[in-house]
N, C-alpha and C positions, 0 to 999 in steps of 0.2 A: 219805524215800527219793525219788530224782530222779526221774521219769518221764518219758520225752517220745517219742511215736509217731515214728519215721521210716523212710522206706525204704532201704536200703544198696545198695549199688551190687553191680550182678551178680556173682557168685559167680566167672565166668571174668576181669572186668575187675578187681575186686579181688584175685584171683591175681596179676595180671601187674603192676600196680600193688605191690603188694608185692613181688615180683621183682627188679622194676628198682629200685625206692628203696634195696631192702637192699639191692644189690649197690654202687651209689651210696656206702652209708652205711659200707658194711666197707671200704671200696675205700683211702679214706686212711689208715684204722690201719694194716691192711697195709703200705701203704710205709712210715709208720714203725716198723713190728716187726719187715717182714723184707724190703725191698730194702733200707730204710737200713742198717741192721744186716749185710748184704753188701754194700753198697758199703763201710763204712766198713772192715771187715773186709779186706778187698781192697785200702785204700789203706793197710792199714798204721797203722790205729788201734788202740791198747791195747786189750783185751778187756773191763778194768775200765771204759774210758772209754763203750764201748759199753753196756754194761750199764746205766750212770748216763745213757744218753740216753732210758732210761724216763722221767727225768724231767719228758722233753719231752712227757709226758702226762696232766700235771697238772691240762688243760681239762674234759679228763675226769672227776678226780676233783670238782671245784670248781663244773660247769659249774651246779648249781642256784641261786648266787648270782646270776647275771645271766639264769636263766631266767624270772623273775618277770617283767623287761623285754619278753620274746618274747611272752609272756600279752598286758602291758598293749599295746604299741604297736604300731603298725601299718604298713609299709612302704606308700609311695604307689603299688604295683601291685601285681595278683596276689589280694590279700586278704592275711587275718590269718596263715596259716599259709605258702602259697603261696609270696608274697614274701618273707618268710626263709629258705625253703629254697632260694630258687632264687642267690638274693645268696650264702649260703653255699658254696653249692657253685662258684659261678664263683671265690668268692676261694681254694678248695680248689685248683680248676686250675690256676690262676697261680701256685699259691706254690711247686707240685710242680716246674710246669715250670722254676721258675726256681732252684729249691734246686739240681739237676743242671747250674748255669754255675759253679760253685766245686768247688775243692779240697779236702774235707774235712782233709786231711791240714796244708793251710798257711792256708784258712779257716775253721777248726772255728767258731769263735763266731758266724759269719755262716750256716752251716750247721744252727746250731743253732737261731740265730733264726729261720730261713725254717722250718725242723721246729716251732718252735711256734707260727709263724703258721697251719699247715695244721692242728696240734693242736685251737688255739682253734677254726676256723672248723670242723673236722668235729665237734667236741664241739657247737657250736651247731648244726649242719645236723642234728645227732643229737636234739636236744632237740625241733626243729620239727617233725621225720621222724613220730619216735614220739609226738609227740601229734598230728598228721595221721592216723595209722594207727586210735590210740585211736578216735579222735571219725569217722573213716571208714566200718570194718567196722562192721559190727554184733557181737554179742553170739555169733549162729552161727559168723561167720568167723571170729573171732578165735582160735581155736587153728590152724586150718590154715591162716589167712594168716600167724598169728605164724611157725611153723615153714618157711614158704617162705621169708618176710623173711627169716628166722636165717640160714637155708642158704644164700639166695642172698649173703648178708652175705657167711657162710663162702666161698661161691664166688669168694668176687674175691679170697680171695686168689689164686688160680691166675695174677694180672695179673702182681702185684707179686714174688709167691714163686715162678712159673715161667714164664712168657712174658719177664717183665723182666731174669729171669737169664738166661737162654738169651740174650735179643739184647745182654747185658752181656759174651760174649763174640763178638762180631759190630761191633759198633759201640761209639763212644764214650759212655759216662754221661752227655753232655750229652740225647742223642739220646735216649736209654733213660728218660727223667728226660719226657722232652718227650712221646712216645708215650706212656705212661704216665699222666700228667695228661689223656691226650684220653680214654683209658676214661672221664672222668667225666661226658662229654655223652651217655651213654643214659639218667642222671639226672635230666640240665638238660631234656631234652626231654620225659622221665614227665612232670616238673614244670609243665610249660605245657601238658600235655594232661589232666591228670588234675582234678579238679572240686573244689571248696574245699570242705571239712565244714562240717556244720551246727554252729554253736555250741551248746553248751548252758546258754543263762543269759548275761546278759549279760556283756561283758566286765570284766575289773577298772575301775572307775572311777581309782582310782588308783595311786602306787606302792607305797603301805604295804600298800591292800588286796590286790595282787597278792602279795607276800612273806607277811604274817600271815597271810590265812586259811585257804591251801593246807597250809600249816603243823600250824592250831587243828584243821583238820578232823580230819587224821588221827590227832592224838595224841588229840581227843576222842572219835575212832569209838567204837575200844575200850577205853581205859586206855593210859597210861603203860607198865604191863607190857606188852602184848600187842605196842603199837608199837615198842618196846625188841627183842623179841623177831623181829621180821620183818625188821629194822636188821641185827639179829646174823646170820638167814639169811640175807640178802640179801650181806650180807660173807665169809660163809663159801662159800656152793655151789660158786660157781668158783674156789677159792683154788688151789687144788691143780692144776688144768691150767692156771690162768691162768700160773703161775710155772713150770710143766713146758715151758712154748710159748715163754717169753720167749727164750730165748737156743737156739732147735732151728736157726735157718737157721749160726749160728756152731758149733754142734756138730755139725752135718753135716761143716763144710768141714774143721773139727778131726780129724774122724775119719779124712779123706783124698778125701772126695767131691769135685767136681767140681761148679762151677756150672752146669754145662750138664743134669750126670747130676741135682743136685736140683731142678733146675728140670720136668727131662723127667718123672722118679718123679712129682713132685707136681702135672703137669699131667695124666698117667694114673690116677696111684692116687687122688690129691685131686680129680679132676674127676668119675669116674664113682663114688667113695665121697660126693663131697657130692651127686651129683643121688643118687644111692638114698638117701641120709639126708633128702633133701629130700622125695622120695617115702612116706619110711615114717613123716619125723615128723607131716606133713598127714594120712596115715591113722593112724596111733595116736592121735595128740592127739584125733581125732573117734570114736576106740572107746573109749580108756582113761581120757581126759581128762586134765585139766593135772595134779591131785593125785597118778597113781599114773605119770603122763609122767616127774614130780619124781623120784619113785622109783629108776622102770627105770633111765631115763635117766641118773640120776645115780649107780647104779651104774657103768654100764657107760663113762659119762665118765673115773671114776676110775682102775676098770682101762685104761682106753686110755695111763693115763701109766704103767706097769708096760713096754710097748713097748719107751719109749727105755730102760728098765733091760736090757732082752735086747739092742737094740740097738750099748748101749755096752759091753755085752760081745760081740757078733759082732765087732765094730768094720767097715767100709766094703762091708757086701754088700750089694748092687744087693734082692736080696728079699728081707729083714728090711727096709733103710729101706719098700722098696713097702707092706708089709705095717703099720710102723707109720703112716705118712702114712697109708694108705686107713682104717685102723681108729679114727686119730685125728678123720678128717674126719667119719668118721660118727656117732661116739660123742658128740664134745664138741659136733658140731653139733646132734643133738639134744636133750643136756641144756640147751643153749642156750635152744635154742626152747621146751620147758617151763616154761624159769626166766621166760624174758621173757613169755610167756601168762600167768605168775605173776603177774610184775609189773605187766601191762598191768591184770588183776581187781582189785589193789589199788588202784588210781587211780583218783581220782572223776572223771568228766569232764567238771564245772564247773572245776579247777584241772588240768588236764592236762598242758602243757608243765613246770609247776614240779614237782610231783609223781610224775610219769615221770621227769625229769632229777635228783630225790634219790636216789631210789632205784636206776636206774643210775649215779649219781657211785658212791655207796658200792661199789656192784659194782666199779667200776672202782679201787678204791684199790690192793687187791695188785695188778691190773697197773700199777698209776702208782712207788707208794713201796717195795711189798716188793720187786717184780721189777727196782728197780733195784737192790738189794742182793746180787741172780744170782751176777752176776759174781764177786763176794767168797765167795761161800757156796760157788763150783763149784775156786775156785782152791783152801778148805780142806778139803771134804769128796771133790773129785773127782767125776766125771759121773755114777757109779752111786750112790754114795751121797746124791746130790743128788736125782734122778728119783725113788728110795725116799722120801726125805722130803718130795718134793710128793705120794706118793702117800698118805702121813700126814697129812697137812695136807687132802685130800680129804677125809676119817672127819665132821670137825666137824660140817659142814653135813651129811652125809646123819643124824647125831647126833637133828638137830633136827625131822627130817622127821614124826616122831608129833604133836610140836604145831601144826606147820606147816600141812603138809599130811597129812590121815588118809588112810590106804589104802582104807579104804571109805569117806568122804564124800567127794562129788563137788566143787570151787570151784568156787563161781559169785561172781561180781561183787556187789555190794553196792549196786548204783547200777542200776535196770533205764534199759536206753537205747535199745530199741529195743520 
């Protein structure tokens, strides 16, 4: 078992630190899930096409292959974690600003490649984020900094999904595209004020050992079965709203809403539902802990995609959308931050970066591969029968939750680190 004494940084400085990095770290998905997804909407791009621009999220799924490298080497400023986060995120801001000087409609290919240039680099900013955070808090903080993190994640989209729409009809998409990439300097500057972690154990010596032993560890923790097993929740939990969420900003506009009007709903109902989500998931995760957080939470994630099924039957009222945006923002942001608390206890903190970024890749695969199948699945089943079946596709994972996580044992981490 690891052992190593240290002090973690204050309880209010690791809040805000966690704040601003998740907001930093949601901030780019967002534009690719839901301003690109209404710009392109808006210029007059196929639905099917959009849908398949999931696949410009493929960093995400992959991102453990090259996170071994983030382990072994070392940027010449900042330190080991530090200077990759901060590199990341400047190339996140250029790529954003610069996607919005083309035409989707007569440069789609070059549209696309700027969309996966921000992919790669936020998928890497992600990988550094979250083993920063690991090897930061301590062992106390980490359910109520993971649950700020999530939310504040959550939070940003309010940039890309309502601040960016609203000035998209005000000004031109170059502009929009331009302001938009500057959110990401409350980031860059956490980044250069906030303190490098303490490593635990020395670094990989080299690249094999980087990739094998992060690897041997976990399948040797508990068995073959058990790691099979955590693989399988880890791909299930959020299948069902991840696929529920892919295509909500083009099913707004389908219904007859207005850029401006979902923009405004989801700067009201998504801003004051994610700060109370933010609010309740730091106190619950610290009363009920992560185990029975998995639970609740991930009931009440599920029911939040049942929403758009009432919704696509109202079809365009200003309070059913309010209603489901706000109940979305709370629910699925807090099954978030349970699941990620989850994940953060399974990772050892000698293999950090590679081991955080497996286990989020796989999370991320229905939104990279399934959800770009959306499109195809909403043109044959239609909207309500669509939402019903990512509400099915929820069941699995909570399916799993008796060997997972028990209702009456507590998780705790495996690795004491503080």
């Amino acid at each position: 078992m690891l052992s190593t004494e240290r002090v973690g940084p204050s309880k209010t400085k690791a809040l805000l630190v966690c704040v601003f990095l998740g907001f930093s770290s949601g901030l780019p998905l967002f534009i690719l899930y839901n301003l690109l997804s209404a710009w392109l909407k808006s210029e007059g791009v196929d639905l099917k096409a959009i849908g398949l621009f999931a696949l410009v999220g493929i960093p995400y799924t992959w991102k453990f292959l090259w996170s071994p490298a983030m382990d072994r080497f070392q940027l010449p400023f900042l330190g080991r974690r530090r200077g990759w986060i901060i590199a990341t995120q400047i190339a996140v801001m250029l790529a954003v600003m610069l996607m919005g000087q083309f035409n989707p409609s007569a440069e789609i290919w070059t549209v696309v490649f700027l969309a996966a240039i921000v992919a790669f680099f936020s998928a890497s900013q992600d990988i550094v984020i979250d083993a920063h955070r690991r090897e930061w808090l301590t062992e106390e903080q980490m359910g109520s900094g993971t649950a700020l993190f999530v939310n504040a994640y959550k939070l940003s989209t309010l940039v890309p999904g309502s601040l960016s729409l609203i000035l998209s009809d005000i000004i031109s998409w170059d502009w929009v595209f331009f302001i938009t990439g500057l959110f990401m300097l409350p980031g860059i500057l956490t980044t250069l004020l906030v303190s490098e972690p303490r490593m635990y154990g020395p670094a990989p010596k080299t690249l094999r050992e980087a990739v094998v032993e992060p690897f041997n560890e976990f399948v040797n923790r508990r068995g073959w079965r058990h790691a099979l097993l955590i693989l399988a929740f880890i791909f299930l939990y959020k299948l069902g709203d991840s696929m529920a969420t892919a295509l909500a900003t083009p099913f707004y506009l389908e219904l007859g809403f207005t850029r401006t009007e979902i923009g405004l709903v989801a700067k009201n109902a998504g801003l004051w539902a994610s700060i109370l989500g933010g609010m309740l998931g730091a106190y619950w995760m610290l009363k009920t802990g992560v185990n029975r957080g998995l639970w609740i939470f991930g009931i009440f994630q599920a029911l939040a995609t049942l929403g758009f099924v009432i919704l696509a039957q109202t079809g365009a009222d200003l309070w059913v959308l309010t209603w489901v945006i706000g109940f979305e923002a709370i629910t699925v942001g807090l099954g978030t931050a349970a699941f990620t608390a989850y994940i953060a206890l399974e990772t050892n903190p000698r293999f950090t970066a590679t081991q955080f970024a497996l286990f989020t890749s796989l999370s991320a695969v229905p939104r990279t591969f399934i959800n770009a199948l959306t499109g195809y699945i909403v043109e044959v089943t239609g909207w309500t029968n669509f939402f019903i079946l990512c509400f099915a596709l929820a069941i699995p994972g909570l399916l799993l939750l008796p060997k997972i996580a028990p209702w009456n044992k507590e998780k705790k981490s495996e690795f004491q680190t503080n």
